[in-house]
C-alpha positions in Angstrom: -48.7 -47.8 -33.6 -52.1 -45.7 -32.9 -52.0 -42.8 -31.1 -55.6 -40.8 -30.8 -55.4 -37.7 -29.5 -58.9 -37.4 -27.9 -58.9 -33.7 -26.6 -57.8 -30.2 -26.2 -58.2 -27.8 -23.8 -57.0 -24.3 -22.5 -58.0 -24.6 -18.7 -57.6 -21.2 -17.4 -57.8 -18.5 -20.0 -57.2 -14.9 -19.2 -55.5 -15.2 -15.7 -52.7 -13.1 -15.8 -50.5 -14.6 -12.3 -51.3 -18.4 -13.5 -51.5 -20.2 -9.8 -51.5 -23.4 -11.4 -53.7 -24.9 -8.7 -55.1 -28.1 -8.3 -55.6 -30.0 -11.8 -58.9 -31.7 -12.8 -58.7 -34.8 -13.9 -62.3 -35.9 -14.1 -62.7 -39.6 -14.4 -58.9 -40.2 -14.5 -56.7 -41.5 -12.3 -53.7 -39.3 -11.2 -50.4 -41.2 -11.4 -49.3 -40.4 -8.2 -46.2 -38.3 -9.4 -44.8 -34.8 -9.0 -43.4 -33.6 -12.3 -41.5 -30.4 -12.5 -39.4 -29.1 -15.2 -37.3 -26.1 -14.9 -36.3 -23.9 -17.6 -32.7 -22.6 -16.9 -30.5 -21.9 -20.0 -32.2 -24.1 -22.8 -35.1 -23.5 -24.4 -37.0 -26.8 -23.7 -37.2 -29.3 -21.2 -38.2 -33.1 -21.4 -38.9 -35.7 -19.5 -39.8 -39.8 -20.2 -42.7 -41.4 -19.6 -44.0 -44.5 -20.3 -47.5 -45.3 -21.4 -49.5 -48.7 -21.3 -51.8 -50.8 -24.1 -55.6 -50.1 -22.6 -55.2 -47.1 -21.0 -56.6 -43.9 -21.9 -54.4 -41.1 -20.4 -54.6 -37.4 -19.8 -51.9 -34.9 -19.4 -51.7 -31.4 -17.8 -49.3 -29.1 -18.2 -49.1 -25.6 -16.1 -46.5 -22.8 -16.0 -47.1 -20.3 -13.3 -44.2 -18.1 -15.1 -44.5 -19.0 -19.1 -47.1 -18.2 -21.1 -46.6 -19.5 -24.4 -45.1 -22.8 -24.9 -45.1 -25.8 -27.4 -45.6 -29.2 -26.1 -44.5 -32.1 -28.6 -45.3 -35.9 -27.5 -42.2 -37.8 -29.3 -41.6 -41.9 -29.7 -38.2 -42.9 -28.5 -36.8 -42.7 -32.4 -38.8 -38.7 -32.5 -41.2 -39.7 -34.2 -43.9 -36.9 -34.1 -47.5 -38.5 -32.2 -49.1 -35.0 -31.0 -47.9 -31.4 -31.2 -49.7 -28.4 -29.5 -48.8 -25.0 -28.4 -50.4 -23.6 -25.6 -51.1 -19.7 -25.2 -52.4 -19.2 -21.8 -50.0 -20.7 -19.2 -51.9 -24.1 -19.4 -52.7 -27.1 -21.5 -54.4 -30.4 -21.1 -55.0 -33.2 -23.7 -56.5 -36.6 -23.9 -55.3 -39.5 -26.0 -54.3 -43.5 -26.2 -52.4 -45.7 -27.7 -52.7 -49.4 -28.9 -49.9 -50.4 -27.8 -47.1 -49.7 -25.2 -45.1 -46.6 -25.6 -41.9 -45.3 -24.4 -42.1 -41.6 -25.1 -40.6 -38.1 -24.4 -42.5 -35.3 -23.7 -41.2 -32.3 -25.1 -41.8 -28.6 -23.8 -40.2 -25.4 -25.7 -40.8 -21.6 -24.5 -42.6 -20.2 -27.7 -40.1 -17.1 -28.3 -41.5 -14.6 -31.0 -38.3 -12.2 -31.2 -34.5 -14.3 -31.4 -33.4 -11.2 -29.3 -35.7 -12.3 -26.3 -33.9 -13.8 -23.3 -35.5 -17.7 -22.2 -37.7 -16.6 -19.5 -36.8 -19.0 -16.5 -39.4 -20.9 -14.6 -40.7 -24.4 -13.9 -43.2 -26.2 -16.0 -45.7 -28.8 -13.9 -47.1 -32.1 -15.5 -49.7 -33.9 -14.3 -50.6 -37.4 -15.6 -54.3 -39.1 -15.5 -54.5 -43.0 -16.8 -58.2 -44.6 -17.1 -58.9 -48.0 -18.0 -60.3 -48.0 -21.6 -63.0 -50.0 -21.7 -62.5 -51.5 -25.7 -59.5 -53.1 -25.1 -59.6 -56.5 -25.0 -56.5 -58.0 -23.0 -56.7 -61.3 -24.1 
């Protein structure tokens, strides 16, 4: 399995009450779901997703409340594919695979003292697809 990770961004550095407004997803399409995590007593939250052969997707992820957080794309037997810590409230990336993929994405508050209480709040995904033009379906 190939997984490309295409690109990294910080979308909104600086901004100190992260609004997490509407995401830009360029040329991609958005899935047409509403993911929200909420941190409560643990210190990550995950969710499934599943992604498709000849697709290239794109994945936002927004915290009004947290700052720093780690986000970890896993296969279903946790096998690391991408791993990327974000430390301005947001973080987008771009990647595909070449084949289909069951996955869990993984997000952990990024805690620098042990002494530090999990800071509770919601994280928001949003998921872009786009057809990728190399595949060939046949």
């Amino acid at each position: 399995m190939l997984i490309s990770l295409q690109g990294l961004y910080n979308l909104c550095p600086g901004q100190q009450n992260h609004p997490c407004t509407v995401k830009n997803m360029g040329e991609y399409t958005v899935d047409g779901q509403s993911y929200t995590l909420t941190f409560d007593e643990m210190p990550q939250v995950s969710i499934y997703l599943v992604f498709f052969r000849g697709f290239d997707y794109r994945i936002i992820i927004c915290s009004p409340q947290i700052e720093k957080f780690r986000v970890t794309l896993y296969d279903i037997e946790k096998k690391v594919l991408i791993s990327e810590s974000c430390q301005n409230h947001e973080i987008s990336f771009d990647f595909r695979s070449d084949s289909n993929l069951a996955a869990i994405v993984e997000i952990s508050q990024q805690v620098e003292n042990k002494e530090v209480q999990i800071m509770p709040g919601e994280i928001h995904l949003t998921l872009g697809f786009k057809e990728n033009k190399l595949v060939n379906f046949k």
